[in-house]
MIDOSE-1310 file (N, C-alpha, C; in nm, 2 decimals, decimal comma, always signed):
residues 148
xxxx	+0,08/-0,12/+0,00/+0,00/+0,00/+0,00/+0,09/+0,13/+0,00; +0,22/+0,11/+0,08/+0,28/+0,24/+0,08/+0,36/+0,25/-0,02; +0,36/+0,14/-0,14/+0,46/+0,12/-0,26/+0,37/+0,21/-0,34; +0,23/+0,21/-0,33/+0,16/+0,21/-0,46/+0,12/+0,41/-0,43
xxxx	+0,08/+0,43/-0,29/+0,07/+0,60/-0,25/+0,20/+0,63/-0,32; +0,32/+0,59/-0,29/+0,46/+0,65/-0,33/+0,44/+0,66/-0,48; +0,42/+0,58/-0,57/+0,43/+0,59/-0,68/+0,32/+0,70/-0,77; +0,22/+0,69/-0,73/+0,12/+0,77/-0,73/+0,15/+0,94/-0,74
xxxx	+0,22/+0,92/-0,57/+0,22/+1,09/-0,51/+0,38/+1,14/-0,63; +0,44/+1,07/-0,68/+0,57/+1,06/-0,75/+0,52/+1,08/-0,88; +0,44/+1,07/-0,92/+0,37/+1,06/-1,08/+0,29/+1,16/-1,02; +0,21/+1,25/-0,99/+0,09/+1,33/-0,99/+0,24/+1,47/-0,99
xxxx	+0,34/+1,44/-0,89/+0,48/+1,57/-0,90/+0,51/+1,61/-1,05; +0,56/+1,47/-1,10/+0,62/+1,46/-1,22/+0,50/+1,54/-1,33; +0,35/+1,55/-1,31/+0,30/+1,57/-1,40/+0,32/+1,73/-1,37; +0,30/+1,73/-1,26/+0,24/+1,93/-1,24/+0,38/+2,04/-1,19
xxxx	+0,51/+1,97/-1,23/+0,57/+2,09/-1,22/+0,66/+2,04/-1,33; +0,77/+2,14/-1,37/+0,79/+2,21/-1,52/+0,94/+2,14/-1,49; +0,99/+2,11/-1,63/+1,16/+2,07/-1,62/+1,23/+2,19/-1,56; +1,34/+2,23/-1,50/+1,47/+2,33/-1,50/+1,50/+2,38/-1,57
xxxx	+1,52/+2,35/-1,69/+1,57/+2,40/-1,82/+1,48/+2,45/-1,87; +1,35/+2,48/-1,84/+1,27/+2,51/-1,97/+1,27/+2,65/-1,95; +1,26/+2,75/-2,05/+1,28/+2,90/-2,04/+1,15/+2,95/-2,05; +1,16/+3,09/-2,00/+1,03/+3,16/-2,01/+1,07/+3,30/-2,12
xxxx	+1,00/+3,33/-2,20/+0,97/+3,45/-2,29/+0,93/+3,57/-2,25; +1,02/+3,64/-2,21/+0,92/+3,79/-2,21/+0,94/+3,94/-2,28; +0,82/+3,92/-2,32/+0,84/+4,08/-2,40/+0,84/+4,20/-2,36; +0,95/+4,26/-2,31/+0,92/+4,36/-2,24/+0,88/+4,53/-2,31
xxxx	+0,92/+4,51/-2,45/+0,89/+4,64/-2,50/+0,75/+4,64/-2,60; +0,64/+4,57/-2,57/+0,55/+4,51/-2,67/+0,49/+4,61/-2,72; +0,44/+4,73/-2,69/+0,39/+4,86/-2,69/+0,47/+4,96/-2,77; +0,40/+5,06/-2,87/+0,46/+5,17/-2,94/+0,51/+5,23/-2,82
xxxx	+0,52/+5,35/-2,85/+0,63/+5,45/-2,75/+0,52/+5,56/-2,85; +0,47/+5,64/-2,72/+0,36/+5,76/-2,74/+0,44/+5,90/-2,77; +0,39/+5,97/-2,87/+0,48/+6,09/-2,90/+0,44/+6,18/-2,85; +0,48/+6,27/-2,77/+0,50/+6,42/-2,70/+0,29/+6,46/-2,71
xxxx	+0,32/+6,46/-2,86/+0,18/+6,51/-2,93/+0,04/+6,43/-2,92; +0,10/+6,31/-2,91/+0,01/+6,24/-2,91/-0,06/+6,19/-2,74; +0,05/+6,21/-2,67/-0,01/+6,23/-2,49/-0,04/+6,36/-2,46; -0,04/+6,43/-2,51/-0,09/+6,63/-2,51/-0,25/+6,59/-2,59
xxxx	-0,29/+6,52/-2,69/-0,44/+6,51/-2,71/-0,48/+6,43/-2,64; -0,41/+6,30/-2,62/-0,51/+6,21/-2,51/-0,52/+6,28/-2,43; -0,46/+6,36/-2,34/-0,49/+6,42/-2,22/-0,62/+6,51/-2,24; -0,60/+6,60/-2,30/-0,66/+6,70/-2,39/-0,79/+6,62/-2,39
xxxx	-0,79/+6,50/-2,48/-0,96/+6,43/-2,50/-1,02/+6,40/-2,35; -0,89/+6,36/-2,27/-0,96/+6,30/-2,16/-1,04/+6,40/-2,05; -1,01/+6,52/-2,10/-1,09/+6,63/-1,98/-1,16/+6,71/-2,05; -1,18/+6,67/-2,21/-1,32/+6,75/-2,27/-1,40/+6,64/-2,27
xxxx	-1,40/+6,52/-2,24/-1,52/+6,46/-2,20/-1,65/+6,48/-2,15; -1,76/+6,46/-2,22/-1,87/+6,62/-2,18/-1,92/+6,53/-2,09; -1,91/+6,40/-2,04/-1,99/+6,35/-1,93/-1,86/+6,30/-1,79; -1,76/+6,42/-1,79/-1,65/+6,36/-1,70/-1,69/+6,44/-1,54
xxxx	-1,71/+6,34/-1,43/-1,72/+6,37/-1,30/-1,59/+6,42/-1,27; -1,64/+6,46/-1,10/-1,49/+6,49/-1,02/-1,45/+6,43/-1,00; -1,50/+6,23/-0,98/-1,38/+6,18/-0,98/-1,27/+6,13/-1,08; -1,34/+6,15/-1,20/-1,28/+6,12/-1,35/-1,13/+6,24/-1,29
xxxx	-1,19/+6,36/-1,28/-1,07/+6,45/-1,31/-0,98/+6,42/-1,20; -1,00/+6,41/-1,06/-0,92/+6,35/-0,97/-0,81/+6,26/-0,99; -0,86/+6,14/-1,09/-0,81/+6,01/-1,10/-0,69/+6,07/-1,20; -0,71/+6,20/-1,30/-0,65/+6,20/-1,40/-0,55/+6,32/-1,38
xxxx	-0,59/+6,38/-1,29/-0,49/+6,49/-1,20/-0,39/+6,38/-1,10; -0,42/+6,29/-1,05/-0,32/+6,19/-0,96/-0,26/+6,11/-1,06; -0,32/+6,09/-1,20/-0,22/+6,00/-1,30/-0,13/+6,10/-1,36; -0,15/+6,19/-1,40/-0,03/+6,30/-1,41/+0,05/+6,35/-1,33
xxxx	+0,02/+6,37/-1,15/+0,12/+6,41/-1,09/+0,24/+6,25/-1,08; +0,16/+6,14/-1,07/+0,25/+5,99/-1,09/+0,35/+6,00/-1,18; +0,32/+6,11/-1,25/+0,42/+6,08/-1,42/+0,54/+6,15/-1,42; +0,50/+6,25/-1,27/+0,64/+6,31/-1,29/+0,67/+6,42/-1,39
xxxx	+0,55/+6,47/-1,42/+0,59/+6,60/-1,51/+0,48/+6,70/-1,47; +0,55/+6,84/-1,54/+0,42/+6,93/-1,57/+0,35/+6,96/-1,67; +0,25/+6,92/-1,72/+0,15/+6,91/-1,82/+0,18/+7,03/-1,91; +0,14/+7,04/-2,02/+0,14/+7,14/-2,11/+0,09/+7,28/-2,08
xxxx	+0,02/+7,40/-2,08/-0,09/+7,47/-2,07/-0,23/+7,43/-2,11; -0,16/+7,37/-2,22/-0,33/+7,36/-2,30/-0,40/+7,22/-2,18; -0,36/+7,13/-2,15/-0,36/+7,03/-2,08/-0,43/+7,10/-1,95; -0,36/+7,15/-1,89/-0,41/+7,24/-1,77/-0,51/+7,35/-1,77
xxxx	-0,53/+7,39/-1,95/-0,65/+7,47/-1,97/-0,75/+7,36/-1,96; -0,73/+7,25/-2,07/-0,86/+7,16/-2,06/-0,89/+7,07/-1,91; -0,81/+7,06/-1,83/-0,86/+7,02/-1,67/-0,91/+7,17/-1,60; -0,89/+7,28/-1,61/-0,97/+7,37/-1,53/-1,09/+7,39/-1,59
xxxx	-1,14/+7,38/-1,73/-1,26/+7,37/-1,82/-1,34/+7,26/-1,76; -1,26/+7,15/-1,71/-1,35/+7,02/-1,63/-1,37/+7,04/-1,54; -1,30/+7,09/-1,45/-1,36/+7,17/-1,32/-1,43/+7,24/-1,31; -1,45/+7,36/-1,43/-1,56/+7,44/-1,42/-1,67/+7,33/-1,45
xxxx	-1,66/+7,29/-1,54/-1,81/+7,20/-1,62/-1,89/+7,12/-1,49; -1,77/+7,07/-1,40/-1,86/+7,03/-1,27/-1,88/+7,07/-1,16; -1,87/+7,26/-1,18/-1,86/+7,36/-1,09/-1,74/+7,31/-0,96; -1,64/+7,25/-0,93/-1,58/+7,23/-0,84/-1,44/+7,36/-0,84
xxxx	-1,45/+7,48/-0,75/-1,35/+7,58/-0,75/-1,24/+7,53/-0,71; -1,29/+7,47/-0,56/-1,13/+7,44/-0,53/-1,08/+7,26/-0,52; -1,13/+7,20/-0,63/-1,04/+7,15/-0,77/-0,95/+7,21/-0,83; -0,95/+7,28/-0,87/-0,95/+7,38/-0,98/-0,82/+7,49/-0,90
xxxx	-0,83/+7,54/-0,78/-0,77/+7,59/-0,71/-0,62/+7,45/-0,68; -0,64/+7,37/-0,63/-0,59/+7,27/-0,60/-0,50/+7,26/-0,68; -0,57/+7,21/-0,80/-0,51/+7,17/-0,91/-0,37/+7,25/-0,94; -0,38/+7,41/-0,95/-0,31/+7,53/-1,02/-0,19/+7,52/-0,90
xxxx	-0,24/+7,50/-0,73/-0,09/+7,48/-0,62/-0,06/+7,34/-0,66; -0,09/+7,24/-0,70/+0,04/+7,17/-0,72/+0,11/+7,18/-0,84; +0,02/+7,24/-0,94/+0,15/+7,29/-1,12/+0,22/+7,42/-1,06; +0,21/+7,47/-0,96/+0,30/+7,59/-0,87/+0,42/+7,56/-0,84
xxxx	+0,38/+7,44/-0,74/+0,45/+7,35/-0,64/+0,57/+7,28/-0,73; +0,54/+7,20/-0,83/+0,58/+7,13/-0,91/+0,69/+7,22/-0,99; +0,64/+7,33/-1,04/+0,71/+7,40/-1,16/+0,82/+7,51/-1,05; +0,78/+7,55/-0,96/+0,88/+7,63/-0,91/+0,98/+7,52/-0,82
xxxx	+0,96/+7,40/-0,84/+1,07/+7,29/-0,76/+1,19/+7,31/-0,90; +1,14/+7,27/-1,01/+1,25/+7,29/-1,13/+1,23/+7,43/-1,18; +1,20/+7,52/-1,16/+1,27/+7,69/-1,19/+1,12/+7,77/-1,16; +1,17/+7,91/-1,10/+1,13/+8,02/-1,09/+1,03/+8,06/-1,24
xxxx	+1,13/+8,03/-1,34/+1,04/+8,09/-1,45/+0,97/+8,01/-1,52; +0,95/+7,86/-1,46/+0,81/+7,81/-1,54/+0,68/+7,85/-1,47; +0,64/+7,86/-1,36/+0,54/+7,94/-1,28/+0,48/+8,06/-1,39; +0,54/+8,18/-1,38/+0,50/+8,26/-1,45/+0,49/+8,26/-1,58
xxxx	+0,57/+8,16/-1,63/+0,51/+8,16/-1,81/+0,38/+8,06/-1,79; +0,32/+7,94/-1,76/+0,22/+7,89/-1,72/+0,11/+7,99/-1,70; +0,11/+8,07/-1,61/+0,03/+8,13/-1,54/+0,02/+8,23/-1,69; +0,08/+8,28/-1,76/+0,05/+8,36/-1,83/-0,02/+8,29/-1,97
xxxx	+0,03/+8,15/-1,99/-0,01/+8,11/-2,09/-0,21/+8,06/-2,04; -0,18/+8,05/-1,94/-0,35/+7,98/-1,90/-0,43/+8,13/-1,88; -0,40/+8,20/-1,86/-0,45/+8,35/-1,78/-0,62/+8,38/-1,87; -0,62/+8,37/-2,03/-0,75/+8,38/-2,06/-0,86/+8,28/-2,01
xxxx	-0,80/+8,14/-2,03/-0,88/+8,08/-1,96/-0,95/+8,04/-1,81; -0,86/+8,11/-1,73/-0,86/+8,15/-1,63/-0,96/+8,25/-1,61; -0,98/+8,35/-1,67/-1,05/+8,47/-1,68/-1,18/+8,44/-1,74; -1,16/+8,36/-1,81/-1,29/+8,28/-1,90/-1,39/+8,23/-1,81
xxxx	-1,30/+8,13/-1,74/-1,43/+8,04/-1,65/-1,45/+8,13/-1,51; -1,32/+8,18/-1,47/-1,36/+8,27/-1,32/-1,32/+8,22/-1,20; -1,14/+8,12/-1,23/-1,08/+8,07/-1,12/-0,97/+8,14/-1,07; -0,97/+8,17/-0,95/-0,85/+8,23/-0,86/-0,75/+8,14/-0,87
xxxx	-0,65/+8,25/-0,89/-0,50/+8,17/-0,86/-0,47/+8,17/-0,76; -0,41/+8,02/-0,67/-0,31/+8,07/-0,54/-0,29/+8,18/-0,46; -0,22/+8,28/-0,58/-0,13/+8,41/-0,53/-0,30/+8,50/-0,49; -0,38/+8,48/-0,62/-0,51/+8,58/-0,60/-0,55/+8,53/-0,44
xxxx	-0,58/+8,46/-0,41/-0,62/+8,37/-0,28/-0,56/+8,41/-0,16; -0,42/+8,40/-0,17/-0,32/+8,46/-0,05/-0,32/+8,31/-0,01; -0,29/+8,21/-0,09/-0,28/+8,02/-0,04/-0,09/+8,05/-0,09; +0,01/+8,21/-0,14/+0,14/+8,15/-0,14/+0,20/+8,19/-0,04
xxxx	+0,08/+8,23/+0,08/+0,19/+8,27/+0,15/+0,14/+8,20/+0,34; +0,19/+8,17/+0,39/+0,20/+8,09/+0,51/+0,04/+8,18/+0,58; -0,04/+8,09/+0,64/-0,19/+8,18/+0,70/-0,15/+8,27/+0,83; -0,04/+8,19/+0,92/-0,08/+8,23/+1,07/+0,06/+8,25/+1,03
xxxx	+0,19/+8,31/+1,00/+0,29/+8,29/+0,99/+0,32/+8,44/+1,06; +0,43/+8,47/+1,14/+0,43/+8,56/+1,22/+0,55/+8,66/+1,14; +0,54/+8,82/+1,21/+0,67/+8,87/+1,15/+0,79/+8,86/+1,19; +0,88/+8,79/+1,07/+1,01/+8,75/+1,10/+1,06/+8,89/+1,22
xxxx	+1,16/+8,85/+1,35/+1,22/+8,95/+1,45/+1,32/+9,06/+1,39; +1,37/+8,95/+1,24/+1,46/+9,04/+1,19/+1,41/+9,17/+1,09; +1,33/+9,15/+1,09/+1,21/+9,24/+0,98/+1,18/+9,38/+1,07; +1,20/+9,33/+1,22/+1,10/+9,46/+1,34/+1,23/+9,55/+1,34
């Protein structure tokens, strides 16, 4: 009896696992590579979506700050247009301190060219910027001693 379990449990091994040598295949580059242009309209399509909620924009404002860049203008025009369309301000506010955050970490002068390139749109729909707000400067922050 214990000849025949051995043989058994020996043959049921043999079937369900794989030789040593056998290799596995993987494709790691299976995918085109997206041009500059062509992730500037997908983005672009993805926030003139005329049936896009707050959480659509949310999800697509957190997949671009993951990416490690700062969006184009036009990109950041068509996400404040989505914010307007689902009346959310401070989305929209939000949104403009972290392309702040983001663009004055790598230089002083992408802030102000953004801000200038978005500015009609800006004016269009009726969103405050940060600085308009008084969100660049610390709320309760006291006067430096060396200032008195």
């Amino acid at each position: 009896m214990a000849h025949l379990f051995r043989t058994v449990f020996i043959q049921s091994l043999s079937k369900t696992t794989r030789p040593m040598w056998s290799t596995v295949q993987r494709n790691m580059s299976s995918h085109n590579k997206e041009t500059d242009e062509e992730f500037d309209e997908r983005w672009k399509a993805y926030f003139d979506r005329p049936k896009i909620d707050g959480w659509d924009i949310r999800q697509g404002i957190n997949h671009m700050n993951r990416l490690d860049l700062i969006p184009e203008p036009e990109i950041i025009s068509a996400c404040l247009q989505a914010c307007r369309r689902v009346n959310d301000h401070s989305l929209a506010v939000r949104y403009l301190e972290t392309i702040r955050y983001k663009s004055n970490a790598i230089s002083k002068q992408v802030w102000p060219w953004i801000l200038q390139e978005i500015r009609p749109t800006l004016d269009k729909i009726g969103v405050s910027t940060p600085e308009d707000l008084g969100y660049d400067k610390p709320e309760l922050a006291l006067k430096s001693v060396d200032d008195m």
